[in-house]
Every structure is written in C-alpha cells, then in structure tokens.
MILO-114563 format. One record per residue: residue number from 1; residue in three letters; x, y, z of N, C-alpha, C in turn. Coordinates in steps of 0.02 Angstrom, whole numbers, plus 50000, padded with zeros to 5 digits. Example, Ala and Ser with C-alpha at 12.3 -4.5 7.8 and 13.67 -1.06 7.14 Angstrom:
2
1|ALA|50660|49716|50390|50615|49775|50390|50660|49835|50390
2|SER|50642|49888|50354|50684|49947|50357|50645|50002|50394
This chain:
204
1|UNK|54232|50698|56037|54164|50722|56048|54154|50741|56121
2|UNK|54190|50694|56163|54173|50703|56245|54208|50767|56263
3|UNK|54256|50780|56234|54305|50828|56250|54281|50890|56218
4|UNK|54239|50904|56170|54206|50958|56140|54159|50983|56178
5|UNK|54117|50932|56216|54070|50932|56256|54079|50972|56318
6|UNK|54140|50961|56344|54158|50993|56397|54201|51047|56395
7|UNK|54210|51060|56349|54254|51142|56305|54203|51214|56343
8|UNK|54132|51215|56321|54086|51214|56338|54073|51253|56390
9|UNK|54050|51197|56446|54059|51237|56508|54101|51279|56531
10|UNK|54174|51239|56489|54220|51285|56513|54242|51347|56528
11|UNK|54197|51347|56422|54240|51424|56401|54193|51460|56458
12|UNK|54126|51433|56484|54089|51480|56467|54096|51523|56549
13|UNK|54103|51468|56588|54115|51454|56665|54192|51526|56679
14|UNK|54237|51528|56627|54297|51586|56623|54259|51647|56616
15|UNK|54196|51664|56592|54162|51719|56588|54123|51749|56638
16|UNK|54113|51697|56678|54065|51700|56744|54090|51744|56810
17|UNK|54064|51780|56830|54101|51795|56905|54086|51737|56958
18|UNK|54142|51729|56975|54157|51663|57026|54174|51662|57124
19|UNK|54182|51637|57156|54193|51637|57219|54252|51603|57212
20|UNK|54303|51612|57256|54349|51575|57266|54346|51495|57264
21|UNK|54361|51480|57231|54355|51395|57219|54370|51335|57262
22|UNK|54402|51369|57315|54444|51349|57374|54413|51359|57435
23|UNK|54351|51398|57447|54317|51414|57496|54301|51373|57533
24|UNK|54300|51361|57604|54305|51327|57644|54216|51321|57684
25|UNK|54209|51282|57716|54121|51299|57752|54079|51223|57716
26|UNK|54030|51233|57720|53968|51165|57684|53936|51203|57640
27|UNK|53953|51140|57589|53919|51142|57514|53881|51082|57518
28|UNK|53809|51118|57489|53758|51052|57478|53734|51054|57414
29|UNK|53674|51028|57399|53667|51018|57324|53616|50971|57301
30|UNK|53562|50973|57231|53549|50923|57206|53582|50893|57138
31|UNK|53580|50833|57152|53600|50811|57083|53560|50766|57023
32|UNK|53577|50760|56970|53524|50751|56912|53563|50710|56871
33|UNK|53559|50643|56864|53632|50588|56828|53599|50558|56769
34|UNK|53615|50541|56724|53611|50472|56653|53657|50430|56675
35|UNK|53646|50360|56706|53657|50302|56754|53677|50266|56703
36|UNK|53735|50245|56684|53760|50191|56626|53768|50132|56676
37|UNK|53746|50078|56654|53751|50008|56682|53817|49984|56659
38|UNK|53865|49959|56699|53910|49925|56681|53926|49857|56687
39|UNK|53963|49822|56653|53987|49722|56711|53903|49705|56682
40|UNK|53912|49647|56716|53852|49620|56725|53782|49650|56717
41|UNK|53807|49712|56748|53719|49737|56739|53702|49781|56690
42|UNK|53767|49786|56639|53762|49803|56557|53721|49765|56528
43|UNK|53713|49708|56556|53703|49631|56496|53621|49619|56508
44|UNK|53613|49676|56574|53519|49636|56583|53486|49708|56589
45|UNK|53526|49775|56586|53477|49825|56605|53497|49891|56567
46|UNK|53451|49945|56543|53453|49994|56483|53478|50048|56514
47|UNK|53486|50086|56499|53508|50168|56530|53476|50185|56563
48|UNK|53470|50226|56628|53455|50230|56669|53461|50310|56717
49|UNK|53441|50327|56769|53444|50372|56785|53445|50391|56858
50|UNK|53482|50457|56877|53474|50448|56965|53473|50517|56988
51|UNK|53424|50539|57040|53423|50595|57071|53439|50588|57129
52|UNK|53469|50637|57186|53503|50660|57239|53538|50712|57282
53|UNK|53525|50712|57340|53560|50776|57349|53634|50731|57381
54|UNK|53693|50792|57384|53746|50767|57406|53753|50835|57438
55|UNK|53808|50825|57511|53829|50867|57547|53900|50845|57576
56|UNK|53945|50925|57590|54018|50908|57589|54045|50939|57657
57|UNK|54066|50942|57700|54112|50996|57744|54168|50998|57711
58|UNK|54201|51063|57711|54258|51072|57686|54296|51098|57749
59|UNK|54344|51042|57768|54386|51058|57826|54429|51090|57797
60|UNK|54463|51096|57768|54541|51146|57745|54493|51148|57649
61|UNK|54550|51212|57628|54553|51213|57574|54546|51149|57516
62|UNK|54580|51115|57529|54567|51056|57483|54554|50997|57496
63|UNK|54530|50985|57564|54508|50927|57608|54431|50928|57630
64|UNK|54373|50868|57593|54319|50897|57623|54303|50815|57664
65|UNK|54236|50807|57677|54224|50750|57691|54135|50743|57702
66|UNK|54101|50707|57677|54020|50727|57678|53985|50662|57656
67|UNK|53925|50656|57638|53867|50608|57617|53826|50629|57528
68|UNK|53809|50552|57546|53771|50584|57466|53691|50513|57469
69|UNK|53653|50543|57470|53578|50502|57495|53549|50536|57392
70|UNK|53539|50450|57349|53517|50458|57301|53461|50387|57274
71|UNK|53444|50403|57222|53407|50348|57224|53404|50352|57134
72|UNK|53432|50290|57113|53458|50256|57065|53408|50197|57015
73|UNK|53382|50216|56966|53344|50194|56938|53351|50136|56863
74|UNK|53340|50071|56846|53351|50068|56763|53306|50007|56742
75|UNK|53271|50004|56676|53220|49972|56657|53290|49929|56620
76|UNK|53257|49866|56616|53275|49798|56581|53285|49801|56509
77|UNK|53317|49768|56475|53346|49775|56406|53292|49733|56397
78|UNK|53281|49755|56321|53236|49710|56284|53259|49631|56259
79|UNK|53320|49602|56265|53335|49530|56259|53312|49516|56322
80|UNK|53322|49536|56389|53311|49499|56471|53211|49507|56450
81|UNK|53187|49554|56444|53108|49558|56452|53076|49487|56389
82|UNK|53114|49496|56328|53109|49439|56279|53113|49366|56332
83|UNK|53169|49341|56330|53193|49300|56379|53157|49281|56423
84|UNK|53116|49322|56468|53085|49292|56511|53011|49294|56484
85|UNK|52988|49321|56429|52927|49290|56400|52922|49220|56372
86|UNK|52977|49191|56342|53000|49139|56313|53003|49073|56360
87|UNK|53047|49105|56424|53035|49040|56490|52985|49031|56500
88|UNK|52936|49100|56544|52869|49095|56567|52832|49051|56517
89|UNK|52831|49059|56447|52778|49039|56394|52803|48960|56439
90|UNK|52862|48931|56406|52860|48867|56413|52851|48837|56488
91|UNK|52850|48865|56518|52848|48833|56606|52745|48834|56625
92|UNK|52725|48881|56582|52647|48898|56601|52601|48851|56544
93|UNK|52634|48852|56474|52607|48810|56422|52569|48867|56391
94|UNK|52569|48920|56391|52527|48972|56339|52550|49042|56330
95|UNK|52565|49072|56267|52614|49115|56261|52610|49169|56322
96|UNK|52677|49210|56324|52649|49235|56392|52724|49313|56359
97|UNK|52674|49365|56354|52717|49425|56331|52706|49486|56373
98|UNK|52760|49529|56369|52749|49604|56411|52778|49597|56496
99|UNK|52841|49568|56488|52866|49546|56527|52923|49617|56551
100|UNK|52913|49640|56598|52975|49694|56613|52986|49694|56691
101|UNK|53053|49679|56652|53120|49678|56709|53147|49763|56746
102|UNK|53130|49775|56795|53169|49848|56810|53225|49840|56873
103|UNK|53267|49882|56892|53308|49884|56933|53309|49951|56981
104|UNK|53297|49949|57039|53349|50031|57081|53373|50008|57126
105|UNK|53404|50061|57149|53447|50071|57198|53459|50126|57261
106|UNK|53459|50134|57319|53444|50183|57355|53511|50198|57397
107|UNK|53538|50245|57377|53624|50268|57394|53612|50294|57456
108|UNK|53648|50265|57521|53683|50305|57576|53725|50314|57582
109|UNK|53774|50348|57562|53857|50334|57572|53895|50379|57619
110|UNK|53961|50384|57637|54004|50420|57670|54053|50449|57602
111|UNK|54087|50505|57600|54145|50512|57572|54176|50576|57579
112|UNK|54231|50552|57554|54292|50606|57549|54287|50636|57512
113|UNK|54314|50694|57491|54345|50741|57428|54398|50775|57428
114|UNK|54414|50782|57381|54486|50827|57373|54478|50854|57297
115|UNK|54495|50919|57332|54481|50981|57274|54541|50993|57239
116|UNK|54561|51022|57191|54644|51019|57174|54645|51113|57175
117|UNK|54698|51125|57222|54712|51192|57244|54730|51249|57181
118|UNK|54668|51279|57152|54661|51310|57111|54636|51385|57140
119|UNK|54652|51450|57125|54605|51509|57140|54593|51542|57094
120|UNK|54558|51499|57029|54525|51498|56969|54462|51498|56993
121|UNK|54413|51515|56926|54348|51488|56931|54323|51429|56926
122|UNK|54378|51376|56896|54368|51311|56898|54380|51285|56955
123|UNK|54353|51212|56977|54382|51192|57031|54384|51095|57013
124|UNK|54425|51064|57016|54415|51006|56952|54425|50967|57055
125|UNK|54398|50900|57057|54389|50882|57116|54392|50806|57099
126|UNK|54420|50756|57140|54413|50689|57155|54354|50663|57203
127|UNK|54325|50621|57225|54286|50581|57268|54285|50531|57277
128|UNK|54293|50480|57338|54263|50408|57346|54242|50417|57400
129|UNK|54180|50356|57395|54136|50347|57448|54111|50272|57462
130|UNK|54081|50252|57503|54083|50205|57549|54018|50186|57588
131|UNK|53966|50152|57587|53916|50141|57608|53872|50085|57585
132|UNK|53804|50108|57604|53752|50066|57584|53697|50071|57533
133|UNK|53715|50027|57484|53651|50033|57447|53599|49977|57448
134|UNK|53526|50003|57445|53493|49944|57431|53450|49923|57353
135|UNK|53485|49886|57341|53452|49863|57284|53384|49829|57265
136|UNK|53355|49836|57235|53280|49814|57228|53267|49776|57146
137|UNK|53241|49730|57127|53241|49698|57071|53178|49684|57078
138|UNK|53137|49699|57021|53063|49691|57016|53039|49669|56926
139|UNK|53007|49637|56924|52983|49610|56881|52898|49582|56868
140|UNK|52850|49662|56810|52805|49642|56810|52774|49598|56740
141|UNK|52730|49544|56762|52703|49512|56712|52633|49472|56720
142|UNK|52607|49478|56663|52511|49465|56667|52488|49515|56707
143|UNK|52497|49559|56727|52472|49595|56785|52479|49594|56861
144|UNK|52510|49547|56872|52543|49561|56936|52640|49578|56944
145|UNK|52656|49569|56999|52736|49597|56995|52749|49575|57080
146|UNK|52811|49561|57030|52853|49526|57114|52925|49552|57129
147|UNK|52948|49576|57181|53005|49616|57204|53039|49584|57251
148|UNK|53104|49587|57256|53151|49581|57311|53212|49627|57310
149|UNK|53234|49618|57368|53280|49708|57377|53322|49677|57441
150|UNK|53389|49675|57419|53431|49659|57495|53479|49732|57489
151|UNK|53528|49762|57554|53561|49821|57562|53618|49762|57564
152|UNK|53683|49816|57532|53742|49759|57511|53785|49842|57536
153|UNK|53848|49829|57550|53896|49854|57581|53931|49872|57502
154|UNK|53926|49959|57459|53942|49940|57396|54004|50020|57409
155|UNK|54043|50028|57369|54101|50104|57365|54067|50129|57290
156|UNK|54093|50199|57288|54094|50234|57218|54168|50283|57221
157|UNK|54177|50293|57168|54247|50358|57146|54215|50386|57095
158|UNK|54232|50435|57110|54221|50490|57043|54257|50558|57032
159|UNK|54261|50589|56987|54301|50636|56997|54259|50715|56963
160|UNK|54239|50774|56970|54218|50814|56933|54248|50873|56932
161|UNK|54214|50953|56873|54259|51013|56891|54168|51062|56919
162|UNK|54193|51092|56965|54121|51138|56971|54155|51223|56958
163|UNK|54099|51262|56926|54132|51294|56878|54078|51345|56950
164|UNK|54100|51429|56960|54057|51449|57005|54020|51504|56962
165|UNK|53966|51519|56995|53896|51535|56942|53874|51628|56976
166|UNK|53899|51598|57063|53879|51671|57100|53917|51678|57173
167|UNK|53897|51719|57222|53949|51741|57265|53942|51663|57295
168|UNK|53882|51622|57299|53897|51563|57350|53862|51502|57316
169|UNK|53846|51497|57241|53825|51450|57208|53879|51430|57159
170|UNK|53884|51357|57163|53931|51327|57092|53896|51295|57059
171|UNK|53902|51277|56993|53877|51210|56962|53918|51182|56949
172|UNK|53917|51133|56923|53975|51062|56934|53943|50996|56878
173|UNK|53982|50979|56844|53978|50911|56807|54012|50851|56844
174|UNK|53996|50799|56821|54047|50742|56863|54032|50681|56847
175|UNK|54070|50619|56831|54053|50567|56826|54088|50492|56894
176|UNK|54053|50476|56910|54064|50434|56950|54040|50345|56932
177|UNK|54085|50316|56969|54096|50231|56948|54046|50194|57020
178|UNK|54015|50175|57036|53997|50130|57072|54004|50048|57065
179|UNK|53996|50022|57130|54018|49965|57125|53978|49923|57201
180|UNK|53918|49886|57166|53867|49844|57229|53889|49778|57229
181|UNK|53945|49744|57266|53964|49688|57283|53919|49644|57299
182|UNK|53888|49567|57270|53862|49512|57288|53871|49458|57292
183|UNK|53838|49392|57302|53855|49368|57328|53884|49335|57258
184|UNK|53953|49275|57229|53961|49233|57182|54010|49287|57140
185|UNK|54026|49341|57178|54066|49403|57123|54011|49440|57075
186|UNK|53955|49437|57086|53905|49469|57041|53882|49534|57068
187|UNK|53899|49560|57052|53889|49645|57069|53868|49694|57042
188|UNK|53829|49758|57050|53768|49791|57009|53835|49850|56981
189|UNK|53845|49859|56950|53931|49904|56918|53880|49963|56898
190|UNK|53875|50003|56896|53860|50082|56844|53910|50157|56860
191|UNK|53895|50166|56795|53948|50225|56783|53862|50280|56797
192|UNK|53883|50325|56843|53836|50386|56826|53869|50450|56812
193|UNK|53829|50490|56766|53874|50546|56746|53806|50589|56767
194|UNK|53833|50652|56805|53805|50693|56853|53799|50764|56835
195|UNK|53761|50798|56826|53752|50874|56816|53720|50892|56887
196|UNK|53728|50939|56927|53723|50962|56990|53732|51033|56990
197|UNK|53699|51066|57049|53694|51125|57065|53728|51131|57160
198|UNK|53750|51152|57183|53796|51159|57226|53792|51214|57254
199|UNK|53746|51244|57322|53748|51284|57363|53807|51299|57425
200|UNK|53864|51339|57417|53913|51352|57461|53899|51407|57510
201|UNK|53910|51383|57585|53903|51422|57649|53961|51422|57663
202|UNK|53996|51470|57692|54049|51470|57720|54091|51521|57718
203|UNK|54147|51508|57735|54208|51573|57767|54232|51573|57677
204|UNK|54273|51617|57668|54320|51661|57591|54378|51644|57626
C-alpha cells in the first residue's frame, strides 16, 4: 500500500519539467507532517501533527548543511485521559471526568544532508540533525490546566525524494525519526512523515 502511494508522485514528478536536481545555492521551505508517536510516547499520546520551515546550503552537489525551526504537536490517548479521571476521582472523593492530556514540542536543530547524485527529476536525499527541543506536557481538568516544559538535547534522521515542480521550486515527501532523550531512558520517540514545498536559489 505504502509503495503504491508513492508510485504516484513519482510517475507523475517524470512528467514535470524539472531543474537540475543537483543544483547547488539555498533551498528553503515550509513543511506540513502527520507526527506518529513512537516508544513510550506511543503508549500515552494519539497522532499528531507538525508544521515548519526548514532551510539547507548546498555546498557541493551532494553535500548540504542547514536548520529546521518546527513546532510539534499531539493530544493524549483516550486510556491516559481515562486513567487520570479514575486517579483524580479517587484522590478528590467525587467523580472527576474530561480529563486531557496533550503534548508539543518546539524543534531547533542543526543538520546535514546528502542528496544522492542524480541529473533526473528525482532527487531521493538522507538527513540527520542535532539540537534542541523543548517539550511541553499540559494537562487540562475541571477547568483549570497545568503545564511544564523542560529543552532536552534530542537528534532526528530522515531520509526523502523531492521531485522538481519549476525552474527553482521542488516539492518533496519525507519521513523522519526523532528522538528527545530524558531523564531514566524515557524519551519522547516520533516518526514524522512530511509533505513540503521547497524554494531553490542558486547557481545550475
């Protein structure tokens, strides 16, 4: 099914007039993700979502190096929101419902890229990156809500293909792994899968 999915862009991206795929200069961009929770934070939080722009220098043909500033969103599974109606009831002594758990996250990172030396219209690309995110955990109930948020030292990899659309625009799919290290080995894990638009400046 995943693989049908991406047939797709493909065929359609071979029909397109393209820019050299290899073009060298700064590419920037927004991006638009469905945030899968992974590890641990599969077990307490629902699908999720993240917007961002990302930006690249491309020093050589297949060598870039750039930032990506996003901000990472996901509401609480309905067992964790259950769960904590069930404590609250018994710790307060009177039922106590409408309990919701949410999560984000606010991406600063550094990273690399590497494009794979193609002068196709495809351009299929690796990434890891390296930075700071800050996490925020909030939880409202009876009508009030209480938050805490520490910045944790977290990496991501991902790999995508950006297919080119015009003389200096690509679009691009991509899925990337993150990974927010804490304290006890407990760490915020999500897979985001990324649809993006990609403005290229630069030398041919």
């Amino acid at each position: 099914m995943r693989l049908s999915l991406l047939a797709v862009p493909v065929a359609l991206a071979l029909l397109l007039p393209t820019p050299d795929a290899r073009a060298q200069g700064f590419q920037f961009g927004p991006e638009v993700a469905i945030s899968v929770p992974t590890g641990d934070a599969g077990d307490v939080a629902e699908l999720g979502f993240d917007v961002g722009l990302t930006g690249t220098y491309m020093v050589s043909p297949v060598v870039g190096i750039g930032g990506d500033f996003a901000y990472h969103s996901w509401a609480g599974s309905d067992d964790l929101n259950e769960a904590t109606d069930l404590l609250l009831s018994a710790l307060v002594g009177f039922p106590v419902t409408g309990s919701e758990w949410s999560w984000s996250a606010l991406q600063m990172t550094l990273h690399m890229k590497l494009v794979a030396p193609t002068n196709g219209p495809v351009a299929p690309w690796f990434k890891g990156g390296l930075g700071l995110y800050n996490v925020k955990a909030k939880l409202e109930v009876l009508g009030e809500s209480e938050a805490e948020s520490e910045s944790k030292l977290g990496f991501n990899v991902g790999a995508g293909i950006d297919f080119g659309t015009a003389s200096t625009t690509t679009f691009g799919i991509a899925a990337a792994y993150h990974h927010i290290p804490t304290e006890d080995d407990f760490g915020a894990n999500f897979t985001a899968f990324t649809v993006g638009v990609h403005v290229l400046f630069g030398t041919r």
